[in-house]
FISE-499005 format. One record per residue: residue number from 1; x, y, z of N, C-alpha, C in turn. Coordinates in steps of 0.1 Angstrom, whole numbers. Each point is the difference from the previous one (the first is absolute). Layout:
N
{NUM, {X, Y, Z}, {X, Y, Z}, {X, Y, Z}}
...
***
This chain:
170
{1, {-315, 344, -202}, {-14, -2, 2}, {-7, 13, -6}}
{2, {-14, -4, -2}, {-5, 13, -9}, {-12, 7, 10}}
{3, {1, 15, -1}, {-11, 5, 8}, {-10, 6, -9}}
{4, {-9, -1, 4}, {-18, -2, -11}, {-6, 12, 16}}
{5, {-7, 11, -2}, {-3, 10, 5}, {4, 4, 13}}
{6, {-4, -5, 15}, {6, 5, 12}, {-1, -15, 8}}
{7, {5, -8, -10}, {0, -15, 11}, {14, -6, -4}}
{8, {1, -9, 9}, {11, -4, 1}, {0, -17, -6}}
{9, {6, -5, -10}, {-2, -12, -7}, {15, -6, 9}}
{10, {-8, -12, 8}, {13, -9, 11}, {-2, -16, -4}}
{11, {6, -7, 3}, {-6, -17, -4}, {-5, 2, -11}}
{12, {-12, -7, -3}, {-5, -1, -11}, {-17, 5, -1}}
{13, {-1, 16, 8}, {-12, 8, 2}, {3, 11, -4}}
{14, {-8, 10, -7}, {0, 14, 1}, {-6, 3, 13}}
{15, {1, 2, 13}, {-4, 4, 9}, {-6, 12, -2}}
{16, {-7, 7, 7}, {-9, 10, -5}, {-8, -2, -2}}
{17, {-7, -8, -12}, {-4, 0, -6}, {-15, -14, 2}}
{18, {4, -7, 2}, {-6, -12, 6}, {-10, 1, 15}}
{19, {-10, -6, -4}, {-9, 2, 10}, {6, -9, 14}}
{20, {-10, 5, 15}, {7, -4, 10}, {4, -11, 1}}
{21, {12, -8, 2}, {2, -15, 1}, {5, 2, 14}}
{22, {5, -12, 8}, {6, -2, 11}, {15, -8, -6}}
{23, {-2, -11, -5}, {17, -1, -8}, {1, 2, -15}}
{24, {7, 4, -2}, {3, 6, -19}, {10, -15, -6}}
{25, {13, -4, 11}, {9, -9, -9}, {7, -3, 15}}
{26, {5, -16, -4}, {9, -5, 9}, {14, 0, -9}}
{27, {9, 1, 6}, {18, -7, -2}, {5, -11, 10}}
{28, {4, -10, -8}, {10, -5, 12}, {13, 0, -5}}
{29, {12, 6, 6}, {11, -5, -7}, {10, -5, 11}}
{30, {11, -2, -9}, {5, -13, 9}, {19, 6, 5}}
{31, {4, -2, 7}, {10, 5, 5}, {7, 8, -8}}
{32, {-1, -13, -8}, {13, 9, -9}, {-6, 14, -8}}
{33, {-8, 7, 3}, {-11, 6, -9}, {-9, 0, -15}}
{34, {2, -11, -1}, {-5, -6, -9}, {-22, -3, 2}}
{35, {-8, 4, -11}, {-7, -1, 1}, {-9, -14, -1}}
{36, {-3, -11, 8}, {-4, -8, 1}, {-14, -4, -1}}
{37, {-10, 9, 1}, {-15, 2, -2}, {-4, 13, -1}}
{38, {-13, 3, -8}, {-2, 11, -2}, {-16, -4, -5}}
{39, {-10, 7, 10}, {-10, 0, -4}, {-10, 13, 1}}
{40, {-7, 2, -10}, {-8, 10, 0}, {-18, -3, 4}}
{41, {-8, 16, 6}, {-12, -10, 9}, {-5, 13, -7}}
{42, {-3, 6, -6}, {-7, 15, -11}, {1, -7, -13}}
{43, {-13, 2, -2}, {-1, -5, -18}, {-1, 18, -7}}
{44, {4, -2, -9}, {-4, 14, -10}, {13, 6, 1}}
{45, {10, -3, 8}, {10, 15, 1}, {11, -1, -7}}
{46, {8, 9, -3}, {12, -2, -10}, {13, -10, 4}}
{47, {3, -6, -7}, {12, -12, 5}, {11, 4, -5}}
{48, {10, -4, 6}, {13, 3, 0}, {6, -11, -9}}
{49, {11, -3, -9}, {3, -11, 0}, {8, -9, 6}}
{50, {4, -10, -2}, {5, -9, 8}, {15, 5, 5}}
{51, {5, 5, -9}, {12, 9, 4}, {2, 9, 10}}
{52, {-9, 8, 0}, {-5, 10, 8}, {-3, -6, 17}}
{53, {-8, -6, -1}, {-3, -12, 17}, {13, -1, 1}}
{54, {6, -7, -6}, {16, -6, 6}, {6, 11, -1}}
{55, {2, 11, -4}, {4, 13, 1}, {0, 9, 18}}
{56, {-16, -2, -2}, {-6, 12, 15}, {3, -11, 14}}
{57, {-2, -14, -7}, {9, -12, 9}, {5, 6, 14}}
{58, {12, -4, -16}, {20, 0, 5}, {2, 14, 7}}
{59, {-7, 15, -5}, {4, 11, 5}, {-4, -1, 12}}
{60, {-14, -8, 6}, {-1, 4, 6}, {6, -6, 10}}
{61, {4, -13, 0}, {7, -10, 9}, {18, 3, -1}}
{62, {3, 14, -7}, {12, 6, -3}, {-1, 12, 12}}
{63, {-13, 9, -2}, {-4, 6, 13}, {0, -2, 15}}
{64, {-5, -15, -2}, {-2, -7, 17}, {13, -3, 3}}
{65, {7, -3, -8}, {20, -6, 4}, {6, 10, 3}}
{66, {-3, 14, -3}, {9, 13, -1}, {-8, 3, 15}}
{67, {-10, 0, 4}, {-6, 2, 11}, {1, -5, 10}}
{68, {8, -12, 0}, {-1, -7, 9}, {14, 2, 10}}
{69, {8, 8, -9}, {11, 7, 5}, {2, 14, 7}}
{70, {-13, 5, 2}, {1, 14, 4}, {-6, -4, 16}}
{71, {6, 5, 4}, {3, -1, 18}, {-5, 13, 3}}
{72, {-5, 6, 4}, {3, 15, 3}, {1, 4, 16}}
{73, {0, -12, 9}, {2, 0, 14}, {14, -11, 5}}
{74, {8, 7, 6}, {14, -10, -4}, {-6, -10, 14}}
{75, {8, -11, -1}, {-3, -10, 8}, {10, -3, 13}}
{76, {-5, 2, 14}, {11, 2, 12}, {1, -9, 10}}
{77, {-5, -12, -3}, {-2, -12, 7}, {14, -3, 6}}
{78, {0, -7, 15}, {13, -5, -2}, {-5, -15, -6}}
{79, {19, 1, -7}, {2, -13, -9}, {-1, -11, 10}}
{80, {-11, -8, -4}, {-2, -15, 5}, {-13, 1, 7}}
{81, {-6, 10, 5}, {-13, 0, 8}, {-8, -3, -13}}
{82, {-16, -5, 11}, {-8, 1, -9}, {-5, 11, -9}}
{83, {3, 12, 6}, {-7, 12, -7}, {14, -2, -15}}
{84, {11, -6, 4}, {8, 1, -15}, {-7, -10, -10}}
{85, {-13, -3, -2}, {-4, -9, -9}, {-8, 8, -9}}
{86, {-3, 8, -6}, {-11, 10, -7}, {-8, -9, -7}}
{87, {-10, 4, -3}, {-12, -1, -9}, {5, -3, -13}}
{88, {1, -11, -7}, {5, 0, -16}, {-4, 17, -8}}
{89, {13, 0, -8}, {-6, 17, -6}, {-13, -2, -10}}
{90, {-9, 9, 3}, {-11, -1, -9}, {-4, 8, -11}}
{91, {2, 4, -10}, {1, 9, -16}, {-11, 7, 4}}
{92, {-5, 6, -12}, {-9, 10, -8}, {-10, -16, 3}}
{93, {-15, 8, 11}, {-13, -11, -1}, {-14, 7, -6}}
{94, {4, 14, -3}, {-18, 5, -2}, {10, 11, -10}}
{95, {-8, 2, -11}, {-1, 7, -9}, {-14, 7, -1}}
{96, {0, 13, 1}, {-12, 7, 0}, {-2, 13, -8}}
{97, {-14, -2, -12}, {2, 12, -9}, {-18, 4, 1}}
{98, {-8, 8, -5}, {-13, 11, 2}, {-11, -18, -7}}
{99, {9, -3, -8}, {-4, -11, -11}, {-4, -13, 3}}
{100, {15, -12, 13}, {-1, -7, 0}, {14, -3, 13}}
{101, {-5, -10, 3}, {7, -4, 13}, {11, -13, -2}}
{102, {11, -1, -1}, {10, -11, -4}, {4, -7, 15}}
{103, {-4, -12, 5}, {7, -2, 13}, {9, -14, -2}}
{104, {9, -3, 7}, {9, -9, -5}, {4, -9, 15}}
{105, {-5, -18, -4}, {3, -5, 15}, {13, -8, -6}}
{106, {11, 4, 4}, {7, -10, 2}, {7, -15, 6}}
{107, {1, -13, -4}, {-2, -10, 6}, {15, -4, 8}}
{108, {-1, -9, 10}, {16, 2, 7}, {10, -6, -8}}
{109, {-6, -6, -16}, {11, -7, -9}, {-3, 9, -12}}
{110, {1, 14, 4}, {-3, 10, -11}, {-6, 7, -11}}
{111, {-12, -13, 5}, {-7, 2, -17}, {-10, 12, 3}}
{112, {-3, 8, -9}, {-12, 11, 4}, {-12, -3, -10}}
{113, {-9, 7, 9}, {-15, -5, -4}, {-4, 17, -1}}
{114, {-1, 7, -12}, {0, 9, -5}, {-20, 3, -1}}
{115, {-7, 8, 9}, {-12, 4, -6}, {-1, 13, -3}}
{116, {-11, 1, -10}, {-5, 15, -2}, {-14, 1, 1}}
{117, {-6, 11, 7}, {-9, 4, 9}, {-6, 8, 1}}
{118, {-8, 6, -2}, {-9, 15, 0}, {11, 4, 13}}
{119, {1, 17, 0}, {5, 8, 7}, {-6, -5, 17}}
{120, {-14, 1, 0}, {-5, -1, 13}, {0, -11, 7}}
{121, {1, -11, -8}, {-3, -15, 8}, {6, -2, 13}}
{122, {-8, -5, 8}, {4, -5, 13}, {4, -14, -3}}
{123, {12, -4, 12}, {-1, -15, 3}, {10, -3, -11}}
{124, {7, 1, -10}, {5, -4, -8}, {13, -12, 2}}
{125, {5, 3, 14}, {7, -11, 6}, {-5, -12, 1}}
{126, {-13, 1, 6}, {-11, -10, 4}, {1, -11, -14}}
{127, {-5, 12, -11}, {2, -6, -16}, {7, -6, -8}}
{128, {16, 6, 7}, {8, -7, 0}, {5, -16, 1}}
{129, {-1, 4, 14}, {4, -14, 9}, {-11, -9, -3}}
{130, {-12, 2, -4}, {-9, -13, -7}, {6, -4, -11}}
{131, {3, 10, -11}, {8, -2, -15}, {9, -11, 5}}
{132, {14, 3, 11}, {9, -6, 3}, {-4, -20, -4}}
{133, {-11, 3, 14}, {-8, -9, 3}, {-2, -11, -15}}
{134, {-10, 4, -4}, {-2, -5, -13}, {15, -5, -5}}
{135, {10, 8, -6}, {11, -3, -6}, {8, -12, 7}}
{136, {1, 2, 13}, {5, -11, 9}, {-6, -14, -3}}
{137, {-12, -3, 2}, {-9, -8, 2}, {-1, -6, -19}}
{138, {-4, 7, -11}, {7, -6, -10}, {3, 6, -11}}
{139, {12, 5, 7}, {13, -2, -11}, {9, -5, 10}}
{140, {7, 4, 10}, {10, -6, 6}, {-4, -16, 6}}
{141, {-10, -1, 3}, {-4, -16, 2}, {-2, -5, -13}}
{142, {-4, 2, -13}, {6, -8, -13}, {12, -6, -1}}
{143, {2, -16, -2}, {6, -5, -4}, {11, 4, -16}}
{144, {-7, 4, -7}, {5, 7, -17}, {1, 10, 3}}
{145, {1, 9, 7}, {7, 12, 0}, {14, 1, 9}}
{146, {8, 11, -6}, {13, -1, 0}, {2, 18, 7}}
{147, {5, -2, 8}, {2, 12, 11}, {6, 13, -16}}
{148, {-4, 13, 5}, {4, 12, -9}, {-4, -2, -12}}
{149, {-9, -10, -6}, {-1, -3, -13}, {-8, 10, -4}}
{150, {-10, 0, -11}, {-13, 6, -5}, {-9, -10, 13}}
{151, {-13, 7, 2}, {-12, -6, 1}, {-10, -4, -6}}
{152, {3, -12, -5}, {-18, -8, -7}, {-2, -8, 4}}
{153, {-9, 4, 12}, {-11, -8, 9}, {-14, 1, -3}}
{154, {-6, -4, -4}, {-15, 3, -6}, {-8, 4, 13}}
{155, {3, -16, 9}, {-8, 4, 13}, {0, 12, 7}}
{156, {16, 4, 6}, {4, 12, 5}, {-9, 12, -12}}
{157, {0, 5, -12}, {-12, 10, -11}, {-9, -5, 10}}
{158, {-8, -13, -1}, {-14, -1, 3}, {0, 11, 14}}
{159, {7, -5, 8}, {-3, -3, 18}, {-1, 17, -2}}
{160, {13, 6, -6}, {3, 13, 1}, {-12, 11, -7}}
{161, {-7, -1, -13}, {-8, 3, 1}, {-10, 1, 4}}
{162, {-4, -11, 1}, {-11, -4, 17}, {3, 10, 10}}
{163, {12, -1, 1}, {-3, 12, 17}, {-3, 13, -7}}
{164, {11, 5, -10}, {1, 13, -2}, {-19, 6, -7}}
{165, {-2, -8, -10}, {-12, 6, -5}, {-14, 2, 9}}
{166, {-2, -4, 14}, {-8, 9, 4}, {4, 12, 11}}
{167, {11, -3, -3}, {6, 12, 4}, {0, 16, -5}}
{168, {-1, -7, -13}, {1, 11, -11}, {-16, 5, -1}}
{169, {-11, -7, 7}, {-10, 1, -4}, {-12, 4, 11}}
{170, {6, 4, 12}, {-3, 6, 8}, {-9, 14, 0}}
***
């Protein structure tokens, strides 16, 4: 990745540099870390290429796998109680830099919904779980679509810029 004065170039934004938005880019990828959707909500700013998305992807969904192994409180339940059932392990969910805010919701069939976010934004879960929303409603209710595939849903673009752009415009 290339650095251009004191910003940080992530997704497909020079951060820094770009006037206030509330979302910069979504990701969805899909278990396997593979990048499945990728959309950008900033006109004007430097793009990555296609290589590169499926690149910052995979690392990062290479990140959340490696993280989802670090324990750092051993676990002392006795075996068979309820308390021996933990919480599924949960990775790397907030990435935070002076620039821009990375938050990642995980689905319980593993797919992640990857946003980027001005540093300050509130509510970003909230943001989330609507995104989810939308995606559920149509892409996984589509008949033509095929679980992990790419997404091209025209509707799901519409619905989704619909929510995000007066968001951005606040």
């Amino acid at each position: 990745m290339h650095a251009l004065d004191d910003s940080l170039m992530i997704g497909s934004y020079m951060f820094g540099q770009a006037a206030a938005m509330v979302v910069f880019a979504l990701f969805i990828v899909n278990k396997a870390g593979s990048l499945i959707y990728q959309r950008d909500f900033a006109e004007g700013l430097q793009k990555l290429s296609t290589n590169e998305y499926i690149i910052l992807a995979g690392t990062f969904h290479s990140v959340h796998a490696l993280t989802t192994r670090l324990h750092p409180l051993q676990h002392n339940a006795p075996r068979g109680s309820l308390l021996d059932r933990p919480d599924p392990p949960s990775g790397i969910e907030v990435l935070e830099t002076e620039n821009f805010r990375l938050q990642c919701f995980e689905t319980l069939t593993g797919t992640k919904f990857l946003i980027f976010t001005e540093p300050t934004q509130q509510n970003v879960d909230s943001i989330l779980k609507k995104i989810y929303e939308l995606y559920a409603d149509y892409v996984m209710k589509n008949p033509f679509y095929q679980v992990d595939n790419p997404v091209r849903c025209e509707v799901f673009d519409r619905k989704l810029v619909g929510y995000v752009r007066p968001l951005n415009h606040k």
